[in-house]
LOSE-383925 format. One line per field, with one value per residue (C-alpha): x, y, z. Coordinates in pm, 1 decimal. Example, Ala and Ser with C-alpha at 12.3 -4.5 7.8 and 13.67 -1.06 7.14 Angstrom:
REM LOSE-383925
xx	(1230.0 | 1367.0)
yy	(-450.0 | -106.0)
zz	(780.0 | 714.0)
This chain:
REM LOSE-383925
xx	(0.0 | 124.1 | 78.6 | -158.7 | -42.4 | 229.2 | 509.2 | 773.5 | 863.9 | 1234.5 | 1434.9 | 1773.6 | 1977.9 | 2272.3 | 2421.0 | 2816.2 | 2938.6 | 2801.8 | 2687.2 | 3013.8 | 3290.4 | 3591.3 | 3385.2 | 3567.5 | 3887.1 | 3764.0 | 3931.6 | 3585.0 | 3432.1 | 3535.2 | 3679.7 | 3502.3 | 3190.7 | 2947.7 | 3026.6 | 3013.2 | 2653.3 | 2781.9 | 2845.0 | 2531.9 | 2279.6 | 2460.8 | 2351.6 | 2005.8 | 1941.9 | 2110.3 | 1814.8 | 1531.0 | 1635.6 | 1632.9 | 1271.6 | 1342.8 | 1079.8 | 1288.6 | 1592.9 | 1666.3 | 1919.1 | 1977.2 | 2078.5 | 2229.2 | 2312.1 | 2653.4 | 2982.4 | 2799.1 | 3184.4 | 3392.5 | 3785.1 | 3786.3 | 3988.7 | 4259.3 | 4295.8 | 4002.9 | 3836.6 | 4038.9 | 4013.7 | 3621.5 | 3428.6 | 3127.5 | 3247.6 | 3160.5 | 2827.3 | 2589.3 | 2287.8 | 1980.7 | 1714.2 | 1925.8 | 2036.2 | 1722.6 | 1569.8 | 1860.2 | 1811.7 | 1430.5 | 1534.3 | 1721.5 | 1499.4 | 1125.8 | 984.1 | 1174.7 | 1094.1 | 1287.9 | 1284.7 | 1562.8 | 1552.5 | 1486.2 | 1500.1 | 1206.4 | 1462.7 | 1631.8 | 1406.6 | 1064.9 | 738.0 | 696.2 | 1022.5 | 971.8 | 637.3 | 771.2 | 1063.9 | 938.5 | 625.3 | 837.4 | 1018.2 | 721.0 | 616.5 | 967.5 | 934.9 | 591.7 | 530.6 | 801.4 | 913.2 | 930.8 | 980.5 | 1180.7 | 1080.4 | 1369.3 | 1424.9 | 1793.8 | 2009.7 | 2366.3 | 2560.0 | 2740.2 | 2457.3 | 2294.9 | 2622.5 | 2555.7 | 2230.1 | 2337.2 | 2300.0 | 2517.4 | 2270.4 | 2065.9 | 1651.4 | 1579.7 | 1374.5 | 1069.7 | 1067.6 | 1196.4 | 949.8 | 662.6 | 791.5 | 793.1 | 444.2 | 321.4 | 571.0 | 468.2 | 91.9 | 145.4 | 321.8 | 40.1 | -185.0 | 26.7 | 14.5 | -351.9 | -375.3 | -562.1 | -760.7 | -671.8 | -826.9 | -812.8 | -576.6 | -816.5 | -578.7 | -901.6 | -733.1 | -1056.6 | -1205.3 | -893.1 | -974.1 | -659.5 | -782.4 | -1112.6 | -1134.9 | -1368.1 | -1105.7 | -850.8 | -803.8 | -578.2 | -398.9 | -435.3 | -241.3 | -167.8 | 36.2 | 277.9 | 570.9 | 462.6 | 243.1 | 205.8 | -106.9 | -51.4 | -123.4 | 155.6 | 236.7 | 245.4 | -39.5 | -195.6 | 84.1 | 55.9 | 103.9 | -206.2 | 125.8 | 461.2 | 497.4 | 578.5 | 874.4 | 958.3 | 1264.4 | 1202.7 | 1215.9 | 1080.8 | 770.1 | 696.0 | 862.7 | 605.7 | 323.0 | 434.1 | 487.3 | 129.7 | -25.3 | 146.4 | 366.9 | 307.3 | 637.6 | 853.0 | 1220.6 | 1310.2 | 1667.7 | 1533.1 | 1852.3 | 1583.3 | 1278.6 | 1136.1 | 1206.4 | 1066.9 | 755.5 | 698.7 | 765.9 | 600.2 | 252.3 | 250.0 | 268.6 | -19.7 | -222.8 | -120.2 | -280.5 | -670.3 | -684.3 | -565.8 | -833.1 | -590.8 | -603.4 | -275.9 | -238.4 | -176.8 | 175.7 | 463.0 | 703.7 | 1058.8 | 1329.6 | 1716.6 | 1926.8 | 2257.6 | 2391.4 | 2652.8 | 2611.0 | 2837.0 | 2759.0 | 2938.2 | 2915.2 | 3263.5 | 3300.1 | 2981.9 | 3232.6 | 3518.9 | 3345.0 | 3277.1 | 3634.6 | 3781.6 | 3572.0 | 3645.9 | 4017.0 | 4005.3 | 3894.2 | 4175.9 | 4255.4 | 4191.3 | 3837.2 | 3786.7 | 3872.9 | 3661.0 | 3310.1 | 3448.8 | 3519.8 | 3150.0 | 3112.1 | 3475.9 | 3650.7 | 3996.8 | 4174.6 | 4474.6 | 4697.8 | 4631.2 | 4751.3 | 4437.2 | 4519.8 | 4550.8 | 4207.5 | 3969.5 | 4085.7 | 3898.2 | 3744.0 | 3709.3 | 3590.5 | 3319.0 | 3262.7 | 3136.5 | 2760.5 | 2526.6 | 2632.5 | 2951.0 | 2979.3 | 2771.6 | 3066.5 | 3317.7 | 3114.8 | 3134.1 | 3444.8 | 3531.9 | 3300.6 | 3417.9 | 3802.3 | 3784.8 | 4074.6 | 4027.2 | 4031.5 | 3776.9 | 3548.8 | 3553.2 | 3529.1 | 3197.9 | 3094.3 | 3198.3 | 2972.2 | 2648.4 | 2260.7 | 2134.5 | 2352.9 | 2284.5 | 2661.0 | 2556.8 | 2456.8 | 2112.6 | 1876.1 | 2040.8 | 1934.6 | 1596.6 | 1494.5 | 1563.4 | 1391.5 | 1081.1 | 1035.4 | 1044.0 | 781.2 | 552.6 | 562.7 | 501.0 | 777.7 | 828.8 | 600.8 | 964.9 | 1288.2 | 1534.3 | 1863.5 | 2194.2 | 2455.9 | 2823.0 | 2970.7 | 2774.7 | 2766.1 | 2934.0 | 2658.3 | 2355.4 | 2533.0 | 2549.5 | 2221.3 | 2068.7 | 2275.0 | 2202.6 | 1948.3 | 1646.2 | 1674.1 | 1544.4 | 1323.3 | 1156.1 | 1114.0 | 968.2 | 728.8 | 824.7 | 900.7 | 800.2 | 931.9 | 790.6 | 687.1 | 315.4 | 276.5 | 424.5 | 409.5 | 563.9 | 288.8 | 97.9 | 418.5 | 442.5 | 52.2 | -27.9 | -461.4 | -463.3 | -477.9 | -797.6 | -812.5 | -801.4 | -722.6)
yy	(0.0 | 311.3 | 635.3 | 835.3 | 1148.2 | 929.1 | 1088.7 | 880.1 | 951.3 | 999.7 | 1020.3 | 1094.5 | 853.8 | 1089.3 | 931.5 | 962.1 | 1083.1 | 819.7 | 430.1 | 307.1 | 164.5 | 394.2 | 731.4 | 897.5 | 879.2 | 990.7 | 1310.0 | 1490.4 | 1432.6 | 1571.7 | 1357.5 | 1456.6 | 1486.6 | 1277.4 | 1519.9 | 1868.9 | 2031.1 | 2271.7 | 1960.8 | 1784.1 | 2151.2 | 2166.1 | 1851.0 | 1917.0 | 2210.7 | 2090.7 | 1771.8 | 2027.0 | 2285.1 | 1948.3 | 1902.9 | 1561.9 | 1437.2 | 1401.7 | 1324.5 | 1026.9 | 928.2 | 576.2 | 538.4 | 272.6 | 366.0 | 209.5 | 157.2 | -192.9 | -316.8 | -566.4 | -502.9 | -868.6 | -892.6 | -683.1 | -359.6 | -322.4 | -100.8 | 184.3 | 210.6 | 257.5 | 548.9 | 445.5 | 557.3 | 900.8 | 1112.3 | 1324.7 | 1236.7 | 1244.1 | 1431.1 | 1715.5 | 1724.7 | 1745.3 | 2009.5 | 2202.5 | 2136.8 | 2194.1 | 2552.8 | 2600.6 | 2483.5 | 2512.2 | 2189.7 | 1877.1 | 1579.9 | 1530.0 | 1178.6 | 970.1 | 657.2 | 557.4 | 226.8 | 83.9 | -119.1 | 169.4 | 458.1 | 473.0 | 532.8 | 932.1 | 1010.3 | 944.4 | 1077.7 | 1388.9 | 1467.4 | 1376.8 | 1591.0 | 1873.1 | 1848.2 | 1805.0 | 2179.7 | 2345.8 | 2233.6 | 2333.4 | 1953.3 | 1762.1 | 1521.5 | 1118.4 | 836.7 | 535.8 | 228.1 | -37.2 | -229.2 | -292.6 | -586.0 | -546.0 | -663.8 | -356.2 | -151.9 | -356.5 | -331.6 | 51.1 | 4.1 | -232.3 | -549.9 | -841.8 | -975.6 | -819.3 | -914.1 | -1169.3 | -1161.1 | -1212.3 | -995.8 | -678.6 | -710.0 | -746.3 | -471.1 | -297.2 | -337.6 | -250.3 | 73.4 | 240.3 | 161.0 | 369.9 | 672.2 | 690.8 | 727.0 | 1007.7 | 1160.2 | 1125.2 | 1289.6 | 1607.0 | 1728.3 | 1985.2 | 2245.1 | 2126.7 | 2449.5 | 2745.9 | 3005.3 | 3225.4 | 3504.8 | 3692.7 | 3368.0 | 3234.7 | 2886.7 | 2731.4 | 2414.1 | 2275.0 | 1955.5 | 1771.6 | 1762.9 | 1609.1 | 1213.8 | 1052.0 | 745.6 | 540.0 | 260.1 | -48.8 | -360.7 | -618.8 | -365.3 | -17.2 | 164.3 | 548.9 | 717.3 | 1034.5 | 1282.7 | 1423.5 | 1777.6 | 1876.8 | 2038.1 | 1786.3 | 1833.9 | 1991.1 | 1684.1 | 1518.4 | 1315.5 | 1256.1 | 997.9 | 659.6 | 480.6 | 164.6 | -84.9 | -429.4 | -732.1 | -1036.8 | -1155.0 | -955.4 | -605.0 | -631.0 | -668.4 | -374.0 | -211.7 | -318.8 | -162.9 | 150.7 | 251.6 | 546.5 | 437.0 | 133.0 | 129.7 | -251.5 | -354.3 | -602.0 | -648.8 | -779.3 | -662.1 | -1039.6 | -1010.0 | -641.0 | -737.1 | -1016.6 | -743.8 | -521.3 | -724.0 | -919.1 | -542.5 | -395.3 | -735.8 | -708.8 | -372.2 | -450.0 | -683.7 | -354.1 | -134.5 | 67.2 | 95.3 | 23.9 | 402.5 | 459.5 | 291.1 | 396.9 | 115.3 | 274.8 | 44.4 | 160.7 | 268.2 | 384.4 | 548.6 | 545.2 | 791.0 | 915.4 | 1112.9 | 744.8 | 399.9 | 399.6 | 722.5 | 585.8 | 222.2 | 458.3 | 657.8 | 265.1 | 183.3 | 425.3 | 406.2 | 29.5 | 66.8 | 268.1 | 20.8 | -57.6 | -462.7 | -472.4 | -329.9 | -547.6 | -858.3 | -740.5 | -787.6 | -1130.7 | -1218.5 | -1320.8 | -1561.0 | -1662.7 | -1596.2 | -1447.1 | -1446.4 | -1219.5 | -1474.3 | -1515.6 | -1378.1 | -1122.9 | -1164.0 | -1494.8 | -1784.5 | -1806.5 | -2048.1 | -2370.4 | -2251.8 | -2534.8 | -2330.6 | -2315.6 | -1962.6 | -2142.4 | -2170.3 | -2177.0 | -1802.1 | -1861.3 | -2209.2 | -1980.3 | -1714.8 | -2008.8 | -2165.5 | -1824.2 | -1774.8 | -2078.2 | -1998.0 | -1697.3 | -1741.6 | -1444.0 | -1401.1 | -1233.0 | -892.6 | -928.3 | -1119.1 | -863.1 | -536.3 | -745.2 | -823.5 | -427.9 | -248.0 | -276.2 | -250.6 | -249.7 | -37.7 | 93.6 | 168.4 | 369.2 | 690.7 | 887.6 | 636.2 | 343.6 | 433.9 | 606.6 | 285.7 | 74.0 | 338.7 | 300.2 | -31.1 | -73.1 | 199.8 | 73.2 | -265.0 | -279.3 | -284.0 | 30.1 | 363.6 | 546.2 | 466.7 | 608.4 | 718.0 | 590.8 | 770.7 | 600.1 | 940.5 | 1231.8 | 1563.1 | 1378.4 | 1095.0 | 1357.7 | 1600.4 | 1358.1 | 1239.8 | 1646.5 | 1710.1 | 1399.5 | 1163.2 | 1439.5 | 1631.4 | 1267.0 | 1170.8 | 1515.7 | 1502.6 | 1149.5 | 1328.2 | 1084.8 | 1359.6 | 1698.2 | 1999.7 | 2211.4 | 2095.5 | 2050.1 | 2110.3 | 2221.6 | 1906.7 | 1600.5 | 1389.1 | 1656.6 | 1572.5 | 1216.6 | 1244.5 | 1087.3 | 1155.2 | 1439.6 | 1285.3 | 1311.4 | 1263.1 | 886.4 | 762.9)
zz	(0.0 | -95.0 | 95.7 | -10.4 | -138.4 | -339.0 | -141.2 | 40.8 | 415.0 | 443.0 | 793.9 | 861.3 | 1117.4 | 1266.0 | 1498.9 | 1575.8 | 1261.8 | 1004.6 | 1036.7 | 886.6 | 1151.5 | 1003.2 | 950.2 | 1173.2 | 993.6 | 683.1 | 651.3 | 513.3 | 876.4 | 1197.7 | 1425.4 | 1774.0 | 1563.4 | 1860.4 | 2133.3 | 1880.4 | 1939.3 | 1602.9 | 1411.2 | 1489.5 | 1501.2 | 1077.9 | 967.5 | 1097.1 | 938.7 | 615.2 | 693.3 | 763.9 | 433.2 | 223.0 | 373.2 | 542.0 | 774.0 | 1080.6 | 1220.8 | 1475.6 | 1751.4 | 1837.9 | 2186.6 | 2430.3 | 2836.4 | 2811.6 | 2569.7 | 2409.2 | 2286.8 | 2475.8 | 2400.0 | 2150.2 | 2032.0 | 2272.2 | 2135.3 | 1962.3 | 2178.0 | 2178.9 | 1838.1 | 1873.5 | 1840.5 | 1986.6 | 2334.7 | 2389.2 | 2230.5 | 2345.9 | 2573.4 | 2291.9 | 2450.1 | 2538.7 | 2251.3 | 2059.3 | 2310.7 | 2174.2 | 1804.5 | 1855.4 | 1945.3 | 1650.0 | 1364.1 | 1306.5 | 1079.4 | 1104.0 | 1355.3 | 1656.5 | 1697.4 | 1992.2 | 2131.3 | 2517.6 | 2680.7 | 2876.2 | 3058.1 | 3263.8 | 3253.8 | 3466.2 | 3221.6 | 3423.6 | 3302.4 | 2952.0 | 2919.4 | 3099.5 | 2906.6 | 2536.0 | 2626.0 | 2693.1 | 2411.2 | 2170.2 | 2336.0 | 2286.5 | 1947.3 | 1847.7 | 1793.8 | 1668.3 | 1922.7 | 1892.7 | 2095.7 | 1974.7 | 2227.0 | 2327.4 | 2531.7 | 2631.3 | 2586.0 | 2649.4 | 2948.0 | 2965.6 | 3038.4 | 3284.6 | 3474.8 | 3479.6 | 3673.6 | 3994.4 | 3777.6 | 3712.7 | 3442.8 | 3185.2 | 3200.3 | 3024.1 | 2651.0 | 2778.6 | 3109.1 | 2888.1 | 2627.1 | 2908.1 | 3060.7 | 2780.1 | 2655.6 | 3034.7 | 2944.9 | 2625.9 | 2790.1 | 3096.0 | 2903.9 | 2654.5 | 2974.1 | 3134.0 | 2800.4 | 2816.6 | 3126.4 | 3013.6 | 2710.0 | 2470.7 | 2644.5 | 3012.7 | 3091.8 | 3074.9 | 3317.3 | 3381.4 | 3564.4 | 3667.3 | 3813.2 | 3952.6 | 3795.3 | 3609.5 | 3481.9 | 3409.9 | 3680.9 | 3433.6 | 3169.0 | 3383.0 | 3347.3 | 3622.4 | 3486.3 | 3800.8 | 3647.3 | 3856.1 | 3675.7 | 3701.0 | 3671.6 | 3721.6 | 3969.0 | 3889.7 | 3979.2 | 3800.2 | 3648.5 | 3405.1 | 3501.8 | 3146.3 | 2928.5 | 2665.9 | 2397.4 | 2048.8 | 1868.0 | 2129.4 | 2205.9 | 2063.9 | 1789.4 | 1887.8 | 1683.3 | 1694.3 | 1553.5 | 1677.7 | 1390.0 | 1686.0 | 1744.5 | 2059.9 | 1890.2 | 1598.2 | 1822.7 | 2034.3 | 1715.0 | 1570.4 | 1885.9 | 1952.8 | 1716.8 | 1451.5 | 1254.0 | 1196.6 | 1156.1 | 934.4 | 856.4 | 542.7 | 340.5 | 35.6 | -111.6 | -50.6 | 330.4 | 327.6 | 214.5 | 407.9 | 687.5 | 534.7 | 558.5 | 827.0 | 1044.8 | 846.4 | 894.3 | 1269.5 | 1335.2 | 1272.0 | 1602.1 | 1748.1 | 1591.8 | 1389.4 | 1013.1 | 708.8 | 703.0 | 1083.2 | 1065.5 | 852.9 | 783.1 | 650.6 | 615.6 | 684.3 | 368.7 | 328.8 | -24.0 | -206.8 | -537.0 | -747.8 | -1118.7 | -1238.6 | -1127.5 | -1067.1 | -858.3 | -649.3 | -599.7 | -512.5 | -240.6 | -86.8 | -154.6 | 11.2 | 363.3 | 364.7 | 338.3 | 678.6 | 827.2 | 1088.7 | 1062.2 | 1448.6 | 1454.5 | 1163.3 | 1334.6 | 1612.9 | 1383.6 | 1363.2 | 1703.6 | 1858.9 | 1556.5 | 1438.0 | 1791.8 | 1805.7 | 1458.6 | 1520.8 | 1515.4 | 1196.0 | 847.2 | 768.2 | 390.0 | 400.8 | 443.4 | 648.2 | 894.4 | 964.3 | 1371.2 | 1629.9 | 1885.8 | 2062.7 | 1922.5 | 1635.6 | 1524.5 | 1224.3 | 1149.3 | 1194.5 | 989.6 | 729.9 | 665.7 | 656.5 | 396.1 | 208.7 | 246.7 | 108.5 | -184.4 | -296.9 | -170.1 | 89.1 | 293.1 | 653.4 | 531.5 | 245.6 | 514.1 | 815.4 | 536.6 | 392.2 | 764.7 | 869.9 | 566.1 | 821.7 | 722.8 | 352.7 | 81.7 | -273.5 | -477.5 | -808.1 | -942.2 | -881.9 | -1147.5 | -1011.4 | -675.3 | -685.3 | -929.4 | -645.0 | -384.9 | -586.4 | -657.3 | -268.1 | -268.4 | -509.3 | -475.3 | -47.9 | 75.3 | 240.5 | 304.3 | 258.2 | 391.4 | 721.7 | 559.5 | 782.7 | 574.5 | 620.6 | 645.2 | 799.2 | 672.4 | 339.8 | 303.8 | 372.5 | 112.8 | -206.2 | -120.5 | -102.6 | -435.7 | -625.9 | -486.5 | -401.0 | -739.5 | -911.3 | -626.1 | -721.5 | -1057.2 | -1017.3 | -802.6 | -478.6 | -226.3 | -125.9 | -254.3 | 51.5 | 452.6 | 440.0 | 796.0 | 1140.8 | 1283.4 | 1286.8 | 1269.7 | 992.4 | 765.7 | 784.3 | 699.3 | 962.9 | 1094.7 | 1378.8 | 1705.0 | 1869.6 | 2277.7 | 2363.2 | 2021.3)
């Protein structure tokens, strides 16, 4: 199903300074990018003059690397960034149309908190704030929060569901026009249009209500990533837009479908979820200078933090000669993903190095020049696979540029995305229905 002004939904992921492992020794990009309000303020307002939907922070509450093998770690630049909500309460004061969209875990925050803080910034921004739901995973963060172990799959994604309920009932904790401020009767709010959540579960308590006004968006939008079985339903029930990571258009569609089947045992309609896989670009006026751009990130890749991507499924491989084979692993590190890049190695005679560069290029990639890429873009579009798509350049500002200069102009005259912002909202631009109170 396509949307239904025709027009695809495009996001921009900027997190650190681009989604590939070495962008921050490519000598276009600035090195302390992730902790550089400047750098980070730029690219949004390069997103928001290209009339991008929104912009979006991924987030974890710990360093998620372990130092495998030895080394490797201090070669990462995935230990130090800016904390996402301040950070988009500052952005939101510097631009006036694109979405503000950052992630926060269900697993270490308490549901008050989140409803507070993403209502706030939804009214600094004249309603542009979203909420990406996780849960967290990682050992490393649970050993930030007084625990040995992480919660388990099941217990996180209960919690979770218990989670995004109670915010959406905080959010819901006054009408539109609750707040009347009547100065000559003294009366503030209206006590009738008050609604106190009250909520009493398996993992929260919170009686309520939020001390925020009801917020200009009726509440933030809800964005979700998760690929399981217990993600999608989450998704199916809540969630106003869907991040994928379908590497195929056979895969996305299957995705694709079985979320917009999903949402009618929920009451909710195809068009009240936007599914928008993630895409990085490489484009180049040739073929060849798109291949080059590739080329030339994967060759800064430093051997150690390539043998790192390696490491859970391969185990430690320094030992070995990285242009030389694959070795034949005994350990117990191996398993069917790990037996599976063996086999391809063996295949197509990969050394080390050629395996951890193919292993290091991350989520789904188009290499080629503006047609080669927008054909692909829209036969995703068209044929239901994706409602539009949430860029992840490899290089950031670089990746955003070449996509601004090359990739838009053809998008446009294809008449697949907007040429001006058709609203001040977030939710108005991803054409999205106007919230009523206790939809």
């Amino acid at each position: 199903m396509m949307n239904k002004d025709g027009m695809m939904r495009i996001g921009l992921s900027m997190r650190y300074t681009g989604y590939h492992m070495a962008a921050w020794r490519h000598p276009d990009v600035p090195a302390d990018g992730a902790i550089n309000f400047r750098y980070f303020l730029d690219t949004a307002r390069k997103a928001e003059a290209a009339k991008l939907d929104m912009i979006f922070f991924a987030d974890g509450v710990g360093v998620r690397a372990s130092d495998s093998p030895k080394g490797s770690l201090v070669r990462d630049s995935k230990n130090a960034e800016l904390e996402p909500l301040t950070l988009l309460a500052a952005i939101g004061s510097h631009t006036s149309h694109i979405g503000l969209v950052a992630t926060a875990s269900t697993t270490y925050n308490e549901p008050f908190h989140i409803a507070r803080k993403y209502a706030s910034i939804d009214h600094i921004s004249g309603g542009r704030a979203g909420w990406n739901v996780v849960t967290s995973w990682s050992q490393q963060e649970a050993w930030n929060f007084s625990r040995d172990e992480h919660l388990g799959y099941e217990e996180r994604y209960e919690r979770a569901d218990e989670f995004v309920e109670v915010v959406k009932k905080l959010w819901d904790s006054w009408e539109d026009d609750a707040f009347i401020r009547d100065k000559e009767t003294g009366i503030f709010y209206d006590e009738s249009r008050l609604h106190m959540p009250n909520h009493k579960g398996k993992h929260f308590s919170v009686r309520g209500p939020l001390n925020s006004a009801r917020t200009p968006q009726g509440r933030p939008i809800i964005v979700q990533a998760g690929a399981a079985e217990a993600g999608r339903e989450i998704a199916a029930k809540n969630a106003d837009v869907v991040y994928s990571a379908s590497f195929n258009i056979s895969a996305a569609k299957e995705y694709y479908a079985d979320l917009k089947v999903r949402l009618k045992k929920h009451g909710r309609t195809e068009d009240q979820l936007l599914i928008m896989p993630g895409l990085t670009t490489y484009v180049g006026k040739t073929r060849q200078e798109a291949q080059d751009k590739y080329d030339r990130l994967q060759e800064l890749i430093d051997p150690v933090s390539g043998l790192s991507v390696l490491f859970s499924t391969l185990g430690d491989l320094s030992e070995y000669d990285i242009d030389g084979p694959v070795p034949d692993v005994t350990s117990g590190a191996v398993n069917s993903i790990a037996q599976g890049l063996i086999e391809m190695a063996r295949r197509d005679n990969l050394t080390i190095r050629q395996l951890y560069k193919l292993r290091a290029s991350g989520g789904r990639q188009l290499i080629g020049t503006a047609t080669d890429i927008v054909d692909d873009m829209e036969m995703w579009f068209r044929e239901g696979a994706a409602d539009g798509f949430n860029l992840c350049p490899a290089i950031l500002p670089g990746g955003l540029d070449d996509f601004v200069e090359m990739i838009l102009p053809e998008l446009r005259k294809r008449g697949l995305f907007r040429t001006e912002y058709e609203s001040g909202t977030l939710r108005g631009n991803l054409g999205l229905a106007p919230l009523r109170f206790g939809d």
